[in-house]
C-alpha positions as CSV (number, residue, x, y, z in Angstrom):
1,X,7.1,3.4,-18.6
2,X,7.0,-0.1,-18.6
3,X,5.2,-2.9,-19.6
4,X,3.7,-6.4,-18.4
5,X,2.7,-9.2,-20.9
6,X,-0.8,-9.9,-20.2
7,X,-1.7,-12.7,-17.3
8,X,-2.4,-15.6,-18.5
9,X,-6.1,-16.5,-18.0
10,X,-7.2,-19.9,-16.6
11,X,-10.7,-21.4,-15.8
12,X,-11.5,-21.8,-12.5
13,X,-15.9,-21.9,-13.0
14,X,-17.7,-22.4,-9.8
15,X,-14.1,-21.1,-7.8
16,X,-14.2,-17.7,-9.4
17,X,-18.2,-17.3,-9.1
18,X,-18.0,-18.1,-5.2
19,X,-15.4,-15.2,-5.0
20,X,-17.9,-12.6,-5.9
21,X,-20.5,-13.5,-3.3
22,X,-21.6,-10.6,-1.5
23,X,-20.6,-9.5,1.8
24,X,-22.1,-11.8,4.5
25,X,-25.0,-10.4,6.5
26,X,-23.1,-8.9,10.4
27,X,-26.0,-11.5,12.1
28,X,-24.7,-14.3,10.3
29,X,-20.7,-13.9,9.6
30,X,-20.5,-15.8,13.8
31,X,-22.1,-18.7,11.4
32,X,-18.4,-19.4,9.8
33,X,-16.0,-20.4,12.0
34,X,-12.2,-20.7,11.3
35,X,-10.8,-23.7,13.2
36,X,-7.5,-21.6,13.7
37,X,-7.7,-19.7,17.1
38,X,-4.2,-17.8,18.4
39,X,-3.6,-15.2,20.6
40,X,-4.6,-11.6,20.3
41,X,-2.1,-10.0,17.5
42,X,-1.8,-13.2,15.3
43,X,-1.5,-14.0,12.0
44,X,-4.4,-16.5,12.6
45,X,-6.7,-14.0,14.4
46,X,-6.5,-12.1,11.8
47,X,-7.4,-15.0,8.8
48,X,-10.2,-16.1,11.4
49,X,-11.8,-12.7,11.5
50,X,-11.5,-12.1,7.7
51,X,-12.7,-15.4,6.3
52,X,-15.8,-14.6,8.7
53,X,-16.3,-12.2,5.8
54,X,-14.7,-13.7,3.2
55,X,-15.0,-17.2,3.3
56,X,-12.8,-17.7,-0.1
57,X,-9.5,-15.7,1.2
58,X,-6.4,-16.5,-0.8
59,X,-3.7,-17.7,1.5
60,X,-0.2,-18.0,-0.2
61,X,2.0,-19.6,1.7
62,X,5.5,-21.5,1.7
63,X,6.8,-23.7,5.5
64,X,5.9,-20.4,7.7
65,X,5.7,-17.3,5.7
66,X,2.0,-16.5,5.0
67,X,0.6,-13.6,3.1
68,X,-3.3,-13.2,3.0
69,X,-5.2,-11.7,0.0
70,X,-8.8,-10.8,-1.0
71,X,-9.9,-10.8,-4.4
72,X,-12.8,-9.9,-2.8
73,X,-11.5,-7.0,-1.1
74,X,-10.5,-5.0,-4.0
75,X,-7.2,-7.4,-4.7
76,X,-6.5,-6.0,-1.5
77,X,-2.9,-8.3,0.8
78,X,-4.7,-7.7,3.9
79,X,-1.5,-8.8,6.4
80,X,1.1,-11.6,6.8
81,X,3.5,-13.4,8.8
82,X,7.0,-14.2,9.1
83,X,6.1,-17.5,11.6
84,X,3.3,-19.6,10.8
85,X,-0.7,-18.9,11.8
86,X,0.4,-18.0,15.7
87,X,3.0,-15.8,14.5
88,X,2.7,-11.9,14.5
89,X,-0.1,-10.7,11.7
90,X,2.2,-7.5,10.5
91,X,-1.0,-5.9,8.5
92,X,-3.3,-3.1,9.7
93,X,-6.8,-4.3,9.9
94,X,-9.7,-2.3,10.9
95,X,-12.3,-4.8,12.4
96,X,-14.8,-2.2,12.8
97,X,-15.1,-1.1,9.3
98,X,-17.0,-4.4,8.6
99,X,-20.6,-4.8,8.0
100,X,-20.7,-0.8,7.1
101,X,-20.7,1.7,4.1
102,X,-19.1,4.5,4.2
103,X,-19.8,7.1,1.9
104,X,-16.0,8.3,1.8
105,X,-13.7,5.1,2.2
106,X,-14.4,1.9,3.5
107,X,-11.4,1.5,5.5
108,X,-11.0,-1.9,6.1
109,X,-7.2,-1.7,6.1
110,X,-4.6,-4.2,4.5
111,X,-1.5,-3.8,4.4
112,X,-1.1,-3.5,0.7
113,X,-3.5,-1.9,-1.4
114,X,-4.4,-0.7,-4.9
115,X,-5.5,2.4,-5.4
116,X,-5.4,4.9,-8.1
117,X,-4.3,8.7,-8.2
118,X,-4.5,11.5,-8.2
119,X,-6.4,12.2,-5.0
120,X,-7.0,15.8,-5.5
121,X,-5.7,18.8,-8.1
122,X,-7.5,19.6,-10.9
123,X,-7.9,16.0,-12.5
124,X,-8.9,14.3,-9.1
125,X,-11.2,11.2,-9.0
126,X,-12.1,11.3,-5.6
127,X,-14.2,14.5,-6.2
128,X,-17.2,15.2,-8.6
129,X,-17.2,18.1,-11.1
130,X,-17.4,21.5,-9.5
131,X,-17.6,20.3,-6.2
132,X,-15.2,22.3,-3.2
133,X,-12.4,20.2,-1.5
134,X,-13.6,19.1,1.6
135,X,-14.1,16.1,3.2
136,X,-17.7,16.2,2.8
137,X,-17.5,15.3,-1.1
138,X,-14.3,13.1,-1.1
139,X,-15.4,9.8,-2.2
140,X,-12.9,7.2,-3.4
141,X,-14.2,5.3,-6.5
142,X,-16.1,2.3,-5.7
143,X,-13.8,-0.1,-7.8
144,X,-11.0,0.6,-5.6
145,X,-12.6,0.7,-2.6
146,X,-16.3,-1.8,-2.1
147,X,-16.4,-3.2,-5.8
148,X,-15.0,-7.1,-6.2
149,X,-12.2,-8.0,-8.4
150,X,-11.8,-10.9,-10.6
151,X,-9.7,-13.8,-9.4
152,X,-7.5,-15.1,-12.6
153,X,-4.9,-17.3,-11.6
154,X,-4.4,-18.9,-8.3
155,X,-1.1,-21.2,-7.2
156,X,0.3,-22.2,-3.9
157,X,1.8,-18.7,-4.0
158,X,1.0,-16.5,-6.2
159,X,-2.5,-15.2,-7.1
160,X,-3.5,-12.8,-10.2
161,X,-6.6,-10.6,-10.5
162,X,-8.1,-7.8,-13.0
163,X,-10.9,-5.5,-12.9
164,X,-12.0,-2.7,-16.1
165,X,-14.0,0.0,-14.4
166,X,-15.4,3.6,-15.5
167,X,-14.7,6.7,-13.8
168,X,-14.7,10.2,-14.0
169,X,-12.3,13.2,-13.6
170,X,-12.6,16.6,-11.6
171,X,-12.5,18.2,-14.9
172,X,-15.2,15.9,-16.3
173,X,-13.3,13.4,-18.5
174,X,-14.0,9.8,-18.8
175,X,-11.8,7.3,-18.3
176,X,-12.2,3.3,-19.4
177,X,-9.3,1.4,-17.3
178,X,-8.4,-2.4,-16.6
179,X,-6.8,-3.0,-13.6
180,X,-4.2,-6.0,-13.3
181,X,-2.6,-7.0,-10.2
182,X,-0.4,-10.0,-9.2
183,X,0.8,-11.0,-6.0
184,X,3.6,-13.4,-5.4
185,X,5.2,-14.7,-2.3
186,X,8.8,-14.3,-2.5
187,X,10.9,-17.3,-1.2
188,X,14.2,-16.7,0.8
189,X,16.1,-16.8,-1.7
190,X,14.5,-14.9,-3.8
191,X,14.3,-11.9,-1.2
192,X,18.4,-12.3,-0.4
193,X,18.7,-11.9,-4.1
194,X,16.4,-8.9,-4.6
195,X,18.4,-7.1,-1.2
196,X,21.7,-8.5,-2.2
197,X,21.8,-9.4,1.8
198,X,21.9,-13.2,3.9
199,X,19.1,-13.2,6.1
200,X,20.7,-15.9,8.5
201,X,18.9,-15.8,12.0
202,X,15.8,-14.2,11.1
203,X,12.3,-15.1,10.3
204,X,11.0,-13.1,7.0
205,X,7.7,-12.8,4.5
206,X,8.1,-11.1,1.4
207,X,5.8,-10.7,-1.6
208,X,6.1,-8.7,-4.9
209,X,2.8,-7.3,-6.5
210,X,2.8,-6.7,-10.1
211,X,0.7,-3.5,-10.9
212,X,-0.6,-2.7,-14.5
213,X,-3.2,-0.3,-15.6
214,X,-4.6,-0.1,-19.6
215,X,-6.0,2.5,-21.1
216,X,-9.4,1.0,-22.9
217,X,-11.1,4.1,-24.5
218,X,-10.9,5.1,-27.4
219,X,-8.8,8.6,-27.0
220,X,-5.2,9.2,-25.1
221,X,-4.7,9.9,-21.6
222,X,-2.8,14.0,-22.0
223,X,-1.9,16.7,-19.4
224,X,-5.4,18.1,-21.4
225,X,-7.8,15.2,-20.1
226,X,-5.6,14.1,-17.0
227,X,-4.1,10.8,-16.6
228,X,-4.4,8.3,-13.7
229,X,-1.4,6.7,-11.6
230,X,-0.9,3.4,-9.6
231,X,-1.1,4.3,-6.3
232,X,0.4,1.7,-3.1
233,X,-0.2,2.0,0.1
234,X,1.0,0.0,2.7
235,X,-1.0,0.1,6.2
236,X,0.9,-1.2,9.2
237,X,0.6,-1.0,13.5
238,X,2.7,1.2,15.1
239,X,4.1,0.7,18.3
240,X,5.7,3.1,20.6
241,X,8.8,3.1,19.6
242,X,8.1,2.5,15.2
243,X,10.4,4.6,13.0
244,X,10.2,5.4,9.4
245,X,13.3,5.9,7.7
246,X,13.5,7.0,3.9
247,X,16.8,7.2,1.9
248,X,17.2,10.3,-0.3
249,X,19.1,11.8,-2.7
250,X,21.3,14.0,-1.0
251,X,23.4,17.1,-2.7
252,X,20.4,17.6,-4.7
253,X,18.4,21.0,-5.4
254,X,14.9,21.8,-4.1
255,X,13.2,20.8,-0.6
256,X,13.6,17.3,0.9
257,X,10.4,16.6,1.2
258,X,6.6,18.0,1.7
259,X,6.3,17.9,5.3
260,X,2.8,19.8,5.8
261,X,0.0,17.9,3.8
262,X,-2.1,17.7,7.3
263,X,-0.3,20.4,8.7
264,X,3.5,20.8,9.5
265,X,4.5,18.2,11.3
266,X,6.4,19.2,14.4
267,X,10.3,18.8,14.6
268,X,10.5,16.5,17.0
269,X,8.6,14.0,14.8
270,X,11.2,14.2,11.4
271,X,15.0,14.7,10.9
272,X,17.0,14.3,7.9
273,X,20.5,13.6,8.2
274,X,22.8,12.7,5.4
275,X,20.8,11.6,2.8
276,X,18.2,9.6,5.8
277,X,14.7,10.6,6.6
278,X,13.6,9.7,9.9
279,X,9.7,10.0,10.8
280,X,8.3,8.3,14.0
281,X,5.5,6.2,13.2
282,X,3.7,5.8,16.7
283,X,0.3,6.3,15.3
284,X,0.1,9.1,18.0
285,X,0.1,12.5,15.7
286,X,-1.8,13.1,12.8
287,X,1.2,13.6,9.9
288,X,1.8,13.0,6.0
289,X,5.2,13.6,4.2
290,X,6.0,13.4,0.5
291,X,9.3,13.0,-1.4
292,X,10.0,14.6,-5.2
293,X,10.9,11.8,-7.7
294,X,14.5,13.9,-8.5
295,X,14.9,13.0,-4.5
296,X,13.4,9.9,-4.5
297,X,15.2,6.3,-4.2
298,X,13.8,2.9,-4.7
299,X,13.6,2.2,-0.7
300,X,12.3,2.7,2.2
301,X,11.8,1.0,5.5
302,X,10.6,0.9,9.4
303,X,11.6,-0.1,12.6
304,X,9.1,-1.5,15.4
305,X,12.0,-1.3,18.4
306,X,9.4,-2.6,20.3
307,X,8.4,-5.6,18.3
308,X,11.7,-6.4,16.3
309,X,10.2,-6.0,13.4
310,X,11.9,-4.5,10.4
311,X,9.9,-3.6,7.2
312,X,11.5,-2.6,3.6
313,X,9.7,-1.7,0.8
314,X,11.3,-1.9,-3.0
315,X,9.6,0.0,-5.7
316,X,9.6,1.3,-9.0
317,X,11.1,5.1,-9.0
318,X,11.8,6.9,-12.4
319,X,13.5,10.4,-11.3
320,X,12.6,12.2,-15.0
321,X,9.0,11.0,-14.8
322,X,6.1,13.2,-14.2
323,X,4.5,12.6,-11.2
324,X,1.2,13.9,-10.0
325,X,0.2,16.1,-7.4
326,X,-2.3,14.7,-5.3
327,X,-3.2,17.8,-3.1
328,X,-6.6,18.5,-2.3
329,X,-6.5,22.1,-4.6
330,X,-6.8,23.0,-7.7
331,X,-4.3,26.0,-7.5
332,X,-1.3,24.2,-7.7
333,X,0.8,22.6,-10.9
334,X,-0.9,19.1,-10.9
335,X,1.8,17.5,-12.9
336,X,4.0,18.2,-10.1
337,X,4.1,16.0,-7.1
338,X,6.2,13.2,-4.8
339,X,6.8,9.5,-5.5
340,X,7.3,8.6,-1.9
341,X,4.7,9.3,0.8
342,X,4.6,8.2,4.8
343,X,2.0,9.1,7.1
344,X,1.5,8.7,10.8
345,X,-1.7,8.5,12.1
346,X,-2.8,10.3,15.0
347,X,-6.1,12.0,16.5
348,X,-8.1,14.5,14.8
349,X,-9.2,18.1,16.8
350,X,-12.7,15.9,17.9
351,X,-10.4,13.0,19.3
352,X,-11.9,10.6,17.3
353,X,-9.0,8.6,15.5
354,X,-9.6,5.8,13.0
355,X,-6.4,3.9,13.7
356,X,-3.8,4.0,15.0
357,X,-1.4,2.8,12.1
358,X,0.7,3.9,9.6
359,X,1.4,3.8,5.9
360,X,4.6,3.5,3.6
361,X,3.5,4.4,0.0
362,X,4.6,4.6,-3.6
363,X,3.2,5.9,-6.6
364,X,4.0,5.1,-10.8
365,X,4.2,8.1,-12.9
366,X,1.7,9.5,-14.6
367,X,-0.2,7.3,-17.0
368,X,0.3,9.0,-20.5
369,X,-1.4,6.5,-22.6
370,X,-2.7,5.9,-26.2
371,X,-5.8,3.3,-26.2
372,X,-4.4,0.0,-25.0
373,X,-1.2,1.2,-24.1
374,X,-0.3,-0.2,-20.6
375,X,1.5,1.5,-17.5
376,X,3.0,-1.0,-14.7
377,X,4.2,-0.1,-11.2
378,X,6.0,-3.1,-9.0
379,X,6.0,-2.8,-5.4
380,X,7.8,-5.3,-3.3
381,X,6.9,-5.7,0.6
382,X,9.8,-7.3,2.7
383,X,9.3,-8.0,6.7
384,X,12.3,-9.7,8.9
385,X,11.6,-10.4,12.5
386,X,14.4,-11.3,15.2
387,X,17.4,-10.0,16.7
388,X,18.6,-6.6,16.5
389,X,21.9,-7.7,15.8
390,X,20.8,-9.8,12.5
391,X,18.2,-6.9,11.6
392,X,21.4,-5.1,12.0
393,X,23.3,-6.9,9.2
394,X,20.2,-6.5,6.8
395,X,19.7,-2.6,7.9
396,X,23.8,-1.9,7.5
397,X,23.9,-3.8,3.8
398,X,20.8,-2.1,2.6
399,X,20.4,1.1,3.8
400,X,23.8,2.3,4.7
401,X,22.9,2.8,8.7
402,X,22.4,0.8,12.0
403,X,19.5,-0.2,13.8
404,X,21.1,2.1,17.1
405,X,21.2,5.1,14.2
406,X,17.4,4.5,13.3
407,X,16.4,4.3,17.1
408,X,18.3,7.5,18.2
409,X,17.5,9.6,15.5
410,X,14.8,11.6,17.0
């Protein structure tokens, strides 16, 4: 467990109140108008569309890497780019969640979010009290999924922002947390350092977010009351041709990974071969997969063949942690879960699909705390666009394999 010295709080008066302005009326978000206008699967697309509903978007940005982020939209990085305002956007973003409420999620996208676990066992906070599992009473808490943050410190790249909200467990415990987060683009130097990698010949965006959580009640977070976790998710669009690859810890006991959250997903869809996962990402088949902390390593990454795009996510892993089991039941140990998720969205049995994208995620242990004790979970985001054979170099130095590997594994 780890943790963060406080963020430093500075002023910002009439900037901070007009970031919690409420969400403009549908009929009148075609009043604002972005003056940057790009083709269809642009960065500035993207920033025009969103600052139709938030007007006060945070843009960090340094020559042509850009990263977009709403304090608005629960702290939320909703995409960025390797290559200016006409460059590829390489977030998911779901247009038509926008000027609704949804009882369940509203699923705006982003392609870095805070959330908090667990999802479902016994100490859920997605679910009331006594209700069953099912989709009809899952409802993610409104501070992590409509609610406004509050915007703290702001630079030319980084932004910090913190929220304290009250919610309640399955098993019908309280639970007073503050919510930190801090985003910060990462220059190029700063990401060869973190990779140990040159990045000659490519175009790359990278960001760090620092994640804390505080325990402000007045008892202790135990296995008796349930405890939260920071919870990352990382929504991207697939393509045709998208892998996910996750190292693992090979030679180890126990099952590789949970393949069968949604069902199992089908062979031809996942491999492992030694010590690599490899999970296509086409958004085309429904499909979650977990892996065990004692499994776990701090990586993981995907390939968009089709795009040349190659993303790596770095995060916090502590193999003798506890970490929570987020299945929807109450049957199983719910101090016993994964620290590594993927999912691949695909249709459900109506047709109806929300996507299509897909998500890389990681999750902190389980937050054990005394009042004001603090938990922190860092979670880097790292995209590289260009040639295969300088993707190559980056894929061979920090993952052990080849871009041909990743592309032919299935």
């Amino acid at each position: 467990m780890k943790t963060r010295i406080t963020v430093l709080v500075l002023v910002f008066g009439t900037i901070l109140s007009c970031r919690l302005k409420n969400d403009p009326k549908p009929d009148d978000a075609h009043k604002m108008k972005s003056t940057i206008t790009s083709q269809e699967d642009s960065f500035g697309r993207d920033v025009a569309f969103l600052t139709q509903w938030d007007p006060d978007m945070v843009i960090l940005h340094s020559n042509d890497a850009k990263v977009a982020v709403s304090p608005k939209y629960q702290a939320k990085v909703f995409t960025s780019t390797a290559s200016g305002d006409h460059g590829k956007s390489l977030g998911w973003i779901n247009y038509d969640a926008f000027g609704k409420k949804d009882p369940h999620m509203n699923a705006y996208g982003g392609e870095n979010r805070f959330w908090l676990g667990p999802e479902g066992n016994a100490f859920s906070f997605y679910f009331s009290p006594g209700k069953e599992f099912s989709f009809e009473n899952w409802r993610t808490p409104p501070p992590i999924d409509s609610e406004p943050w509050n915007l703290k410190e702001l630079t030319g790249t980084e932004v910090a922002m913190e929220l304290e909200m009250e919610l309640k467990n399955y098993a019908d415990h309280d639970f007073k947390i503050k919510a930190e987060r801090r985003v910060a683009l990462l220059s190029t130097a700063e990401i060869e350092d973190l990779l140990e990698v040159k990045v000659d010949g490519l175009q790359s965006v990278g960001y760090k977010t620092e994640n804390k959580i505080t325990n402000m009640g007045k008892g202790p977070w135990t296995k008796e009351t349930g405890a939260p976790c920071i919870w990352m998710l990382d929504m991207f669009p697939p393509s045709d041709d998208t892998m996910i690859f996750i190292p693992y810890q090979d030679g180890v006991g126990g099952k590789v990974a949970t393949t069968d959250y949604f069902g199992e997903i089908p062979n031809d869809r996942i491999s492992y071969d030694r010590g690599m996962l490899f999970f296509k990402a086409d958004g085309k088949s429904r499909g979650k997969l977990g892996i065990p902390p004692i499994r776990a390593t701090h990586l993981a990454g995907s390939y968009d063949a089709v795009n040349h795009v190659l993303t790596i996510t770095v995060f916090d892993i502590d193999p003798n942690a506890v970490y929570l089991n987020q299945e929807w039941n109450i049957q199983s140990d719910p101090f016993k879960g994964d620290a590594i998720n993927a999912y691949n969205d695909g249709p459900l049995q109506d047709g109806a699909q929300m996507g299509p994208f897909y998500e890389l995620e990681s999750v902190s242990p389980a937050a054990f705390l005394a009042p004001m004790e603090s938990l922190s979970h860092d979670h880097t985001v790292l995209h590289f666009t260009g040639g295969p054979q300088h993707l190559d170099k980056v894929v061979g130095k920090v993952f052990g394999t080849t871009i041909e590997e990743i592309t032919n594994s299935l």
